[in-house]
C-alpha positions in Angstrom: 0.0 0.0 0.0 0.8 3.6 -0.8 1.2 6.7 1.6 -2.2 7.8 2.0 -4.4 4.3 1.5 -6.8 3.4 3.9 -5.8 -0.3 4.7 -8.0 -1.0 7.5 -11.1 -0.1 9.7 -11.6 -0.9 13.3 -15.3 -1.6 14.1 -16.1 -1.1 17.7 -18.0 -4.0 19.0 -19.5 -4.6 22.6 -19.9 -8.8 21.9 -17.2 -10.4 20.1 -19.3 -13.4 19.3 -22.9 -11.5 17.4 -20.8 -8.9 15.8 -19.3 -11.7 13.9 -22.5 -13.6 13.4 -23.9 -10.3 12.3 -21.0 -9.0 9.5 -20.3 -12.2 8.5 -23.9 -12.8 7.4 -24.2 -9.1 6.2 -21.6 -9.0 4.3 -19.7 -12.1 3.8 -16.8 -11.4 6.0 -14.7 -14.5 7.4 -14.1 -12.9 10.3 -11.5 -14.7 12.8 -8.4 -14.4 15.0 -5.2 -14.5 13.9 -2.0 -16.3 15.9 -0.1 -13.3 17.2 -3.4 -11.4 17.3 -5.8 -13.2 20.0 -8.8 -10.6 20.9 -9.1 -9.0 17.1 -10.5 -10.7 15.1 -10.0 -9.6 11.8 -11.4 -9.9 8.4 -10.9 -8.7 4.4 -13.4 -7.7 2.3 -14.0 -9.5 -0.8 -11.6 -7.1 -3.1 -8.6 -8.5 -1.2 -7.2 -5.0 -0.8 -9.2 -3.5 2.2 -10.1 -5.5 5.7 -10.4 -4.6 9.2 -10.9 -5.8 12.4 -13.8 -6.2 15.0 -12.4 -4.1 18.1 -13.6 -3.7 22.1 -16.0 -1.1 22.6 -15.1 1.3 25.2 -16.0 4.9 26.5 -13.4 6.2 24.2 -14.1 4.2 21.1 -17.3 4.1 20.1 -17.5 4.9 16.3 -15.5 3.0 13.2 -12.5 4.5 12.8 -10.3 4.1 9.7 -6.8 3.3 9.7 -4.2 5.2 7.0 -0.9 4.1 5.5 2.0 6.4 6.1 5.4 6.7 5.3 6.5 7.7 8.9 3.9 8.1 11.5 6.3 10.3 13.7 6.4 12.5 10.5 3.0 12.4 10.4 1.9 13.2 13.7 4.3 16.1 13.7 2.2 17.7 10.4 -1.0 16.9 12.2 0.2 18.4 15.4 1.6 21.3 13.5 -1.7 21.7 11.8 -4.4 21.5 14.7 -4.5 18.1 15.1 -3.4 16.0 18.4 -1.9 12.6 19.6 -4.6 10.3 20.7 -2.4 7.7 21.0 1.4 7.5 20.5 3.4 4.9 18.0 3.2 1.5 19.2 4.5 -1.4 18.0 2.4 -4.1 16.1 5.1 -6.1 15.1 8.9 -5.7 15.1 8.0 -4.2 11.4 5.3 -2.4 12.2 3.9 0.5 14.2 0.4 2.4 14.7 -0.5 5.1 16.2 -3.7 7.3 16.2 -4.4 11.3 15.8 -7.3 13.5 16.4 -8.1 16.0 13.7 -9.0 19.6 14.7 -12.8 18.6 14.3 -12.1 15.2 17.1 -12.2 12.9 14.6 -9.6 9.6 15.6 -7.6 8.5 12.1 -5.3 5.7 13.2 -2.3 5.4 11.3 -0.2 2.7 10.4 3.3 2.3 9.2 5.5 -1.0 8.1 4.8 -4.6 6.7 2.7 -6.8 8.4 
């Protein structure tokens, strides 16, 4: 993916178990966890490009949020900073190759970002 493509949603979910029963019928979605990934269960769409992941629901998180390819997230969260923008949550690792982290725009909008190879 290219600097810029959304590669991923996050879907807020409050029961693991009819979230899945309910996208899966919806729209097809083999949704299931991944080794390395226990507790987010994940799933791509049938393009084979896009996919996301059914995430807990929690007083912070309560709306989809979409998650953007970047070059450098530190570069990144230093234009959105410089721009009106904030760190909701600082660069973490996923794997040893790859990071996330997630900004607030001026409007509170969370983007999460993401950065590396999977």
């Amino acid at each position: 993916m290219a600097h810029g493509d959304i590669t991923h949603i996050e879907i807020p979910v409050s029961d693991f178990a009819k979230s899945t029963a309910f996208y899966s019928d919806l729209f097809g979605w083999q949704i299931a966890e991944m080794e390395g990934f226990e507790g987010y269960p994940m799933f791509q769409a049938p393009n084979g490009v896009s996919g996301g992941a059914l995430t807990e629901r929690d007083e912070g998180f309560t709306q989809p949020r979409s998650m953007v390819e970047v070059d450098s997230i530190d570069e990144a969260l230093a234009k959105a900073t410089a721009q009106g923008g904030s760190v909701a949550v600082e660069k973490s690792a996923i794997t040893p190759t790859s990071w996330w982290a997630l900004l607030t725009d001026p409007d509170g909008n969370h983007i999460g970002l993401f950065e590396g190879e999977m």
